[in-house]
N, CA, C and O atoms as CSV, one atom per row, in Angstrom:
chain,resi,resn,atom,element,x,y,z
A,1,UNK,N,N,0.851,-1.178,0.000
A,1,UNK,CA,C,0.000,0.000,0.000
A,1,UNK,C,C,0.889,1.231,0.000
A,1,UNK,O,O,1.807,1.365,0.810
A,2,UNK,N,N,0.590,2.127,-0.933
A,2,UNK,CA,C,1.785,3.213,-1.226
A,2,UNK,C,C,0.241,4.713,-0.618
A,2,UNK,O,O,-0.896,4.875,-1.062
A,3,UNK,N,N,0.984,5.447,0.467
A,3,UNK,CA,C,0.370,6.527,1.088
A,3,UNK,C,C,1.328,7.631,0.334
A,3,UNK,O,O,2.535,7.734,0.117
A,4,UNK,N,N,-0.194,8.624,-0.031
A,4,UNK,CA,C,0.382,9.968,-1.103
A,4,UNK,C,C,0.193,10.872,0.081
A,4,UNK,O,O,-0.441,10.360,1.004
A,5,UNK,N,N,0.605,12.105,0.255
A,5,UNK,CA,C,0.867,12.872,1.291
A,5,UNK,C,C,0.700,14.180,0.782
A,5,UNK,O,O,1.670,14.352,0.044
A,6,UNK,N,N,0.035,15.140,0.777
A,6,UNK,CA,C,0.408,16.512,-0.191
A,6,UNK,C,C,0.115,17.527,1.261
A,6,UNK,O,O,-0.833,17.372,2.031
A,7,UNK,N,N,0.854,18.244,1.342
A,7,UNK,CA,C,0.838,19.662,2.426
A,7,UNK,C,C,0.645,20.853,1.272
A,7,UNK,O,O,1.549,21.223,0.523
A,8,UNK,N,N,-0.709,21.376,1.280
A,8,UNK,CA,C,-0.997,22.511,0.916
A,8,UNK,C,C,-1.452,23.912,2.016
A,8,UNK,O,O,-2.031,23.982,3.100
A,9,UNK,N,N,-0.827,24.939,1.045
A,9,UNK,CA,C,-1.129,25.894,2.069
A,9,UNK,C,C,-1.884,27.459,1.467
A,9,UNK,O,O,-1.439,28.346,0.739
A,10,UNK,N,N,-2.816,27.329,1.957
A,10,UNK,CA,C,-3.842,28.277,0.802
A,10,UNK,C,C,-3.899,29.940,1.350
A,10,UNK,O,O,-3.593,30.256,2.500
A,11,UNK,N,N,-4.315,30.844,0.377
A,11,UNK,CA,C,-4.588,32.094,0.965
A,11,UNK,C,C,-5.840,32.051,2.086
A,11,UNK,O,O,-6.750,31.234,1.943
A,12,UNK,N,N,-5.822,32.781,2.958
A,12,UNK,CA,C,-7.052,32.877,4.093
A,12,UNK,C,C,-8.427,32.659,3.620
A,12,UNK,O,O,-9.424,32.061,4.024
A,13,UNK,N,N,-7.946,33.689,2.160
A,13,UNK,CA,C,-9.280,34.191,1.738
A,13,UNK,C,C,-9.773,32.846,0.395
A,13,UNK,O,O,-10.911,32.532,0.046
A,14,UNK,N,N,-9.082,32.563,0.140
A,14,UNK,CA,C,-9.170,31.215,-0.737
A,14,UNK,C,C,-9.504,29.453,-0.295
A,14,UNK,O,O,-9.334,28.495,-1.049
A,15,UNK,N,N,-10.005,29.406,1.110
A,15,UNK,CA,C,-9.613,28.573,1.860
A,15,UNK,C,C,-11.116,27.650,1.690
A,15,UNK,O,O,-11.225,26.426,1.604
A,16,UNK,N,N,-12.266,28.758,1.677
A,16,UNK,CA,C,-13.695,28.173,1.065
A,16,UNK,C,C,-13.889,27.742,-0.387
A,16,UNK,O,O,-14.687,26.833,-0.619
A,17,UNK,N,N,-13.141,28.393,-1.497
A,17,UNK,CA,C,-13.079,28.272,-2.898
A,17,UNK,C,C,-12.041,26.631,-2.964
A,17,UNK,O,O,-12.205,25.660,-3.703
A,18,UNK,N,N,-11.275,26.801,-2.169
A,18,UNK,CA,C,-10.967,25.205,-1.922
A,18,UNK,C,C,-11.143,24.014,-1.703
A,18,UNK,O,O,-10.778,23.013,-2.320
A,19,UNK,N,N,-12.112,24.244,-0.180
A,19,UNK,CA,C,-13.212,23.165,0.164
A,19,UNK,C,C,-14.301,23.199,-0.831
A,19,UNK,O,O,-14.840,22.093,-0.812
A,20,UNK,N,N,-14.896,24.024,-1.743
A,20,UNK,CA,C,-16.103,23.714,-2.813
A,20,UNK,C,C,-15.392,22.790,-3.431
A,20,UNK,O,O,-15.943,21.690,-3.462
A,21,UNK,N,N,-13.864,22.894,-4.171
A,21,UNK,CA,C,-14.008,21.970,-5.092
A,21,UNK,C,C,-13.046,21.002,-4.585
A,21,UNK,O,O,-12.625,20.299,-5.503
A,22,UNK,N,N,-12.605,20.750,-3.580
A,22,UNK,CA,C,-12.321,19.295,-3.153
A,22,UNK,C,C,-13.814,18.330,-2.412
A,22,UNK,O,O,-13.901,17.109,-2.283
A,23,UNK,N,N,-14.748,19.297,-2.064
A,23,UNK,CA,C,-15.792,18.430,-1.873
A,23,UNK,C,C,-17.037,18.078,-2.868
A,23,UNK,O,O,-18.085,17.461,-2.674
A,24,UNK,N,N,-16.395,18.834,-4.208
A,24,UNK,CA,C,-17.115,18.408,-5.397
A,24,UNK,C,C,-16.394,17.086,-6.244
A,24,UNK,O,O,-16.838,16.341,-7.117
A,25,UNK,N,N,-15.084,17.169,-5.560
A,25,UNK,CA,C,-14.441,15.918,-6.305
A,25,UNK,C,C,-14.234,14.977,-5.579
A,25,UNK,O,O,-14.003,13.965,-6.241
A,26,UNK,N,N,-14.193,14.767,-4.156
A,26,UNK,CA,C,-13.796,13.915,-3.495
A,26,UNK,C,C,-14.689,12.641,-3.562
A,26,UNK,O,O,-14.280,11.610,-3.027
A,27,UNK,N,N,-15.528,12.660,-4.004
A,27,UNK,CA,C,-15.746,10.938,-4.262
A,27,UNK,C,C,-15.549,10.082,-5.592
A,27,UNK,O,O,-15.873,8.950,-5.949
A,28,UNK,N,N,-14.644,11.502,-6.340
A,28,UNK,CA,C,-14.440,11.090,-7.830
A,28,UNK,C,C,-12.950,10.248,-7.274
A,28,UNK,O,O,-12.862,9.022,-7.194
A,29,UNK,N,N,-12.173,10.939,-7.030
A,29,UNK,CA,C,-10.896,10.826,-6.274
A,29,UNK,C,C,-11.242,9.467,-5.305
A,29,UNK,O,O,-10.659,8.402,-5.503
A,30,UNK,N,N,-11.974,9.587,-4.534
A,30,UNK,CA,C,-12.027,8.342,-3.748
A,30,UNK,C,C,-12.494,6.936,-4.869
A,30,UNK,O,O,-11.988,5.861,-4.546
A,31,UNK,N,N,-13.039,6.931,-5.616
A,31,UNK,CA,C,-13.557,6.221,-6.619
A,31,UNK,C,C,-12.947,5.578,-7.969
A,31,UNK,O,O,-13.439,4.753,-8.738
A,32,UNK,N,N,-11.757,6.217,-7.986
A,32,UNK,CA,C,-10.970,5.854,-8.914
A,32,UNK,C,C,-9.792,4.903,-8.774
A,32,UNK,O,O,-8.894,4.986,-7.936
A,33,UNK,N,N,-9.980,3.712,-10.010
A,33,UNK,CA,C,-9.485,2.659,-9.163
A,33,UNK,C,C,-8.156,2.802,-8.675
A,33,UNK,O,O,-7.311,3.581,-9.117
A,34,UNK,N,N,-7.993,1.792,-7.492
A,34,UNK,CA,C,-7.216,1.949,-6.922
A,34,UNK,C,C,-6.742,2.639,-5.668
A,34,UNK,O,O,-5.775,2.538,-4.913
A,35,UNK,N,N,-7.815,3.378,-5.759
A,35,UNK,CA,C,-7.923,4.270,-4.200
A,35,UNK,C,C,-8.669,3.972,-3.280
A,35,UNK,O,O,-9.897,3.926,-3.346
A,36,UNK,N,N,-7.703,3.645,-1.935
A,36,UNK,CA,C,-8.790,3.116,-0.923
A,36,UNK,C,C,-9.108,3.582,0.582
A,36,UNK,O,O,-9.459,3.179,1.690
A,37,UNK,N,N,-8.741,4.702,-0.153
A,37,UNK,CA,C,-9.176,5.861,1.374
A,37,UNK,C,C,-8.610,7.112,0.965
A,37,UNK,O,O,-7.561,7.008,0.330
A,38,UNK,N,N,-9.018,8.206,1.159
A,38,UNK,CA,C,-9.117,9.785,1.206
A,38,UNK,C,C,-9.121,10.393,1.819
A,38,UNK,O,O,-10.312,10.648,1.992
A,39,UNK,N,N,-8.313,11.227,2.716
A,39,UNK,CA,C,-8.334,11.947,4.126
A,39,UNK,C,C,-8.446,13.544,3.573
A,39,UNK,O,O,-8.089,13.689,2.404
A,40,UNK,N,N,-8.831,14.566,4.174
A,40,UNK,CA,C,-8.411,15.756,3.662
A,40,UNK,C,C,-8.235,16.203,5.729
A,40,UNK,O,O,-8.940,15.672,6.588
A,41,UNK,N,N,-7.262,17.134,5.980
A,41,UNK,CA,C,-6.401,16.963,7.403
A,41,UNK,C,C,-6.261,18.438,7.345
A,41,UNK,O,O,-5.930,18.912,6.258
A,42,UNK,N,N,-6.481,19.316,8.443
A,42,UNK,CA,C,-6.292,21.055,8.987
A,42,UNK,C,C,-5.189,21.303,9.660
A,42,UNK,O,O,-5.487,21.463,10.844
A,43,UNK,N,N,-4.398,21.379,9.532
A,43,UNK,CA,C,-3.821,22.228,10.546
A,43,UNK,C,C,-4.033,22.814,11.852
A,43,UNK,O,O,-4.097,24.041,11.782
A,44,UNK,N,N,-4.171,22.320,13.083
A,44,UNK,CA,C,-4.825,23.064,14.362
A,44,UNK,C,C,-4.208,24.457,14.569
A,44,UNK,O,O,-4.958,25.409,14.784
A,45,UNK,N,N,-2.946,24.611,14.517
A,45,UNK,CA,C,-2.386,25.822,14.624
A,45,UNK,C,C,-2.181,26.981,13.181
A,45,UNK,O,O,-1.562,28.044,13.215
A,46,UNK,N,N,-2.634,26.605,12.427
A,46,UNK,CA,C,-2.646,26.919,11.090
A,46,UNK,C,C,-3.989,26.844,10.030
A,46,UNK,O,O,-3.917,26.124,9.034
A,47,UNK,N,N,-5.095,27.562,10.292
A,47,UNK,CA,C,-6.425,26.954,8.952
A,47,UNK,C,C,-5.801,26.877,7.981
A,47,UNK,O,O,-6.174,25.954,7.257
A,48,UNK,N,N,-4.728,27.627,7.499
A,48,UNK,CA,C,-4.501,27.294,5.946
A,48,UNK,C,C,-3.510,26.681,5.341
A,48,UNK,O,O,-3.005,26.845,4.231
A,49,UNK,N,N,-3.169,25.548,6.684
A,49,UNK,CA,C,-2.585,24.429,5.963
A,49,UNK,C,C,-3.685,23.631,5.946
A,49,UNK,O,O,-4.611,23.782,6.743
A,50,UNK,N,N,-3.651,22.548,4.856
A,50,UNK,CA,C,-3.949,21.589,4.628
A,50,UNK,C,C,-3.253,20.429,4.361
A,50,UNK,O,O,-2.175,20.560,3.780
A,51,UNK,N,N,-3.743,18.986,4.746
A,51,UNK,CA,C,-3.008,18.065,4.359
A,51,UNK,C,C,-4.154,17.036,3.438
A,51,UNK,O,O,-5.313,16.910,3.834
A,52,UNK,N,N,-3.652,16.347,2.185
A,52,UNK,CA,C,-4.480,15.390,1.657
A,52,UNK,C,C,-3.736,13.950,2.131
A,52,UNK,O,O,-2.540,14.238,2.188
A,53,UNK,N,N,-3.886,12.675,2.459
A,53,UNK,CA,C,-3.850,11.748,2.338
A,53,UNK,C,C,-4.533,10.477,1.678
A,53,UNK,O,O,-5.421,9.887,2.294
A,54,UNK,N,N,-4.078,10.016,0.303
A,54,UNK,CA,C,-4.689,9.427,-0.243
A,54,UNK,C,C,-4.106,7.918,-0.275
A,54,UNK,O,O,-2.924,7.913,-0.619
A,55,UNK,N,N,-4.759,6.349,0.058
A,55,UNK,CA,C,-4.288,5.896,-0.194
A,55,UNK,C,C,-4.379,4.418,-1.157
A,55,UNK,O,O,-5.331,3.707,-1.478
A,56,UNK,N,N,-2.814,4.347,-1.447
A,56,UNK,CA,C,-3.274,3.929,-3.442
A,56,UNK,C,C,-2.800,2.073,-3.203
A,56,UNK,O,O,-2.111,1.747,-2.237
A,57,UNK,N,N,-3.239,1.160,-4.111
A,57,UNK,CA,C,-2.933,-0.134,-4.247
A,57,UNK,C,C,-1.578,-0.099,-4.529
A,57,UNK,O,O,-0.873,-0.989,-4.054
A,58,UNK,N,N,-1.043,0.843,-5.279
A,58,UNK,CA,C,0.111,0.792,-5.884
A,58,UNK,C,C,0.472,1.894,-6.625
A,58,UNK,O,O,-0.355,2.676,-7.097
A,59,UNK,N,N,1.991,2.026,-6.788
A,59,UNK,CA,C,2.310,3.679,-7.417
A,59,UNK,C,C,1.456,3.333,-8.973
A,59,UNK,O,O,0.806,4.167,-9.603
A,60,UNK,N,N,1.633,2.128,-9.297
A,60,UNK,CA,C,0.660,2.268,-10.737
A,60,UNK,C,C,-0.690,3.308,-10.329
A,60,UNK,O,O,-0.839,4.515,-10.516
A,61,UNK,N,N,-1.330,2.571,-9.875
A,61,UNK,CA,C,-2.590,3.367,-9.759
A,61,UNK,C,C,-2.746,4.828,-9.227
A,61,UNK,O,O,-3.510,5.669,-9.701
A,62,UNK,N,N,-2.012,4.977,-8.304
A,62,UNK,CA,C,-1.295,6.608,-8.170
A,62,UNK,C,C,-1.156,7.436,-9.326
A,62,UNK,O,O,-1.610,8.567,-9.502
A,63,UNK,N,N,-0.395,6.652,-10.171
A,63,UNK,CA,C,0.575,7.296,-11.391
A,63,UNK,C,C,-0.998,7.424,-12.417
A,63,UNK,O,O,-1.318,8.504,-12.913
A,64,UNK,N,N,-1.726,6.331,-12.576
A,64,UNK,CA,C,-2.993,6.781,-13.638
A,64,UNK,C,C,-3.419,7.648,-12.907
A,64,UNK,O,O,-3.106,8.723,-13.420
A,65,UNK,N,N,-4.058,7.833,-11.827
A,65,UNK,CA,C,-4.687,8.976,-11.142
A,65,UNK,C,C,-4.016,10.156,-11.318
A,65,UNK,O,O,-4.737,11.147,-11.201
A,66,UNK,N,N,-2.563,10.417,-11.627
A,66,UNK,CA,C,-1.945,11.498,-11.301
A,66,UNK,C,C,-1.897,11.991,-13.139
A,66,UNK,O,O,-1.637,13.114,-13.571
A,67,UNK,N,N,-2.245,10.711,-13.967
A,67,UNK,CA,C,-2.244,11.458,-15.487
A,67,UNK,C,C,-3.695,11.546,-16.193
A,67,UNK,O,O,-3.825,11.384,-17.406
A,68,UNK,N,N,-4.570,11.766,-15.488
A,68,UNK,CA,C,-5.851,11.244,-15.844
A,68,UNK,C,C,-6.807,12.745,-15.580
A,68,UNK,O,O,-6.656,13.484,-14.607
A,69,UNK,N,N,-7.931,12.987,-16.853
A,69,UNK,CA,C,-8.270,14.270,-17.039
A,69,UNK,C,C,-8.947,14.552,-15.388
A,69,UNK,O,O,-9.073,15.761,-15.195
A,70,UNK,N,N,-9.304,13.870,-14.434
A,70,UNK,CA,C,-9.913,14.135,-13.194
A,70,UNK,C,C,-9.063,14.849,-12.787
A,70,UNK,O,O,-9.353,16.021,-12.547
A,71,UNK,N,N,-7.407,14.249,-12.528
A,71,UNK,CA,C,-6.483,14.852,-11.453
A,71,UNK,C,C,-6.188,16.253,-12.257
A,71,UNK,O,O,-6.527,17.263,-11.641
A,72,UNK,N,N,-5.540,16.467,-13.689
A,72,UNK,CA,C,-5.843,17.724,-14.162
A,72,UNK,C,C,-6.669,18.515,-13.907
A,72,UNK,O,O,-6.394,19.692,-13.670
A,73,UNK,N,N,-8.139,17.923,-13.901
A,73,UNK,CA,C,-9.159,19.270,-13.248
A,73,UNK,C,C,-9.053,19.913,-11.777
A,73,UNK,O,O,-9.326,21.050,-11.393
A,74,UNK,N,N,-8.493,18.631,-10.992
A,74,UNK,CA,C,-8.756,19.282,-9.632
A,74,UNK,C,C,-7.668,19.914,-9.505
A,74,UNK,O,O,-7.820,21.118,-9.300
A,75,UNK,N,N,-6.363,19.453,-9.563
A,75,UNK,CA,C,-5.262,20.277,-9.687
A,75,UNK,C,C,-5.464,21.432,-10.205
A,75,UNK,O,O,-5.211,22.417,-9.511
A,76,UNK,N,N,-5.957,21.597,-11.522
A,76,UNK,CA,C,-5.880,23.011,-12.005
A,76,UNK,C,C,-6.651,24.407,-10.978
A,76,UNK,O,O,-6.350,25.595,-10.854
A,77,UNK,N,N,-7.722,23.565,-10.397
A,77,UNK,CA,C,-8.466,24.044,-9.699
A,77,UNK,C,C,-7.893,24.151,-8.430
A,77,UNK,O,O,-8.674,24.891,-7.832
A,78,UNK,N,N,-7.075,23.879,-7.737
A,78,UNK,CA,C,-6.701,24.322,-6.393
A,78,UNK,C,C,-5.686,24.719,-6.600
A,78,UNK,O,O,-5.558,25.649,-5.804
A,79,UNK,N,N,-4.467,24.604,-7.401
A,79,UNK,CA,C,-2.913,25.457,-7.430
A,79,UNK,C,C,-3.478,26.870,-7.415
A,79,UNK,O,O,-2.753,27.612,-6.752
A,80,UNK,N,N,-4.210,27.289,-7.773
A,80,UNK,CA,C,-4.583,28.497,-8.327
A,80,UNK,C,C,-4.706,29.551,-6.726
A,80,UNK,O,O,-4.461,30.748,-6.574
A,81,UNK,N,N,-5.096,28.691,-5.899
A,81,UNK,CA,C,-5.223,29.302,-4.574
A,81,UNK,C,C,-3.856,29.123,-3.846
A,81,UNK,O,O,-3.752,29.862,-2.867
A,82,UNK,N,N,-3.055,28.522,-4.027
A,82,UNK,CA,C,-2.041,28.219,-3.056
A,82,UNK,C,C,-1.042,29.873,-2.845
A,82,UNK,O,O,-0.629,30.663,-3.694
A,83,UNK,N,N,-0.937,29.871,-1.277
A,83,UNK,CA,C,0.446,31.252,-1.355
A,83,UNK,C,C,1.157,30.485,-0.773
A,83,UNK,O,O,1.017,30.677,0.434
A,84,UNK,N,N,2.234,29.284,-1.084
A,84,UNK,CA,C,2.830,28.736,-1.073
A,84,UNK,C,C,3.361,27.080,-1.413
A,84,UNK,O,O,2.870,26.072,-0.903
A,85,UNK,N,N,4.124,27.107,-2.085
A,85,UNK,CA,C,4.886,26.085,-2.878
A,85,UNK,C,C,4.468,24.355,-2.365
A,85,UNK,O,O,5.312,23.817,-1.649
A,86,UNK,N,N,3.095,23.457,-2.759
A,86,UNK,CA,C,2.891,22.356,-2.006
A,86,UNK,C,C,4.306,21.128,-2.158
A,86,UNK,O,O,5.025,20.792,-3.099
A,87,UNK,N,N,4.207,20.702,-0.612
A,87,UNK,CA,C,4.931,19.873,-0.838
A,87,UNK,C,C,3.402,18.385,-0.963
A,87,UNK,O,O,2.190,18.260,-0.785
A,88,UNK,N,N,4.801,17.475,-1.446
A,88,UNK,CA,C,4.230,15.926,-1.385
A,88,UNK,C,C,5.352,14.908,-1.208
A,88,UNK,O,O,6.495,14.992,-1.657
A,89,UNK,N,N,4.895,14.068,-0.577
A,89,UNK,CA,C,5.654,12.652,-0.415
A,89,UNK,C,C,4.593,11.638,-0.710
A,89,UNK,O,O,3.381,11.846,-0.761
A,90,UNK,N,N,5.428,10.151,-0.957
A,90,UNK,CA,C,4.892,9.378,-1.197
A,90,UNK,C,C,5.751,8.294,-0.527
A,90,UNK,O,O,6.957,8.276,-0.772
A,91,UNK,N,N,5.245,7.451,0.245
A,91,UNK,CA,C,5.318,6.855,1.112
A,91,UNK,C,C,4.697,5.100,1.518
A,91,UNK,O,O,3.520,4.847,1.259
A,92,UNK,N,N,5.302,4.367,1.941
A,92,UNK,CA,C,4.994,2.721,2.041
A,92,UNK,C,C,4.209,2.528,3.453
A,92,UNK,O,O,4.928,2.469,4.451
A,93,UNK,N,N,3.145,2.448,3.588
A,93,UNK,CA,C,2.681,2.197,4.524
A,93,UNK,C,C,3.209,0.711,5.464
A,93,UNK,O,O,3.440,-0.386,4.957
A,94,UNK,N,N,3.271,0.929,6.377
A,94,UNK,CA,C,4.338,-0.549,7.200
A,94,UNK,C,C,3.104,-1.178,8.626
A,94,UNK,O,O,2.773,-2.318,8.953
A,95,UNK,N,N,2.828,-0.205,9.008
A,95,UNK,CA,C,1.696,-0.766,9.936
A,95,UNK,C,C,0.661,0.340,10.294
A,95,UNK,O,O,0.913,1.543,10.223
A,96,UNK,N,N,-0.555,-0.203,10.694
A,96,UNK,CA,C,-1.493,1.083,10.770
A,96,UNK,C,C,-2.297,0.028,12.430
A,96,UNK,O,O,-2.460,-1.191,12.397
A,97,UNK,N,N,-2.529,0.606,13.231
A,97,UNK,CA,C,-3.215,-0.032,14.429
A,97,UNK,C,C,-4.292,0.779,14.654
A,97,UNK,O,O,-4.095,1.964,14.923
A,98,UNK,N,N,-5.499,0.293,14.581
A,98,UNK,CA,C,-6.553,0.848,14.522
A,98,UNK,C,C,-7.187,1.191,16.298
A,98,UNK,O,O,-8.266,1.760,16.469
């Protein structure tokens, strides 16, 4: 199981224009194969960080998701708000204890 990680960090004022369209896509994103869980994560000391956690069967399925006209739309649609440079990692999940 390969965990995608993205730290975004949005303008104050851009922070609602964000949540519209990650909660217009998020079950497209959750739905596409290969994805088997979707987190979207706040910042307590910070509203305008954000964190996404998505997680994938495999970097294959990552990698279609990441070239596929969905991820273009949403991407296009949230860089646009960012005042600062997102990071991402991608990462092997090893144990999770519920």
């Amino acid at each position: 199981m390969l965990v995608r990680i993205v730290k975004m960090s949005f303008e104050a004022s851009k922070i609602e224009l964000f949540l519209k369209n990650f909660h217009k896509n998020k079950q497209h994103i959750r739905n596409f194969e290969g994805c088997k869980l979707l987190e979207l994560n706040q910042d307590i000391n910070n509203p305008s960080i954000f964190f996404t956690y998505s997680y994938w069967e495999s970097e294959k399925h990552l990698n279609n998701y990441r070239n596929s006209v969905l991820f273009k739309e949403v991407w296009n649609n949230t860089k646009i708000y960012f005042n600062q440079k997102p990071e991402a990692w991608s990462v092997s999940k090893i144990e999770s204890l519920p």
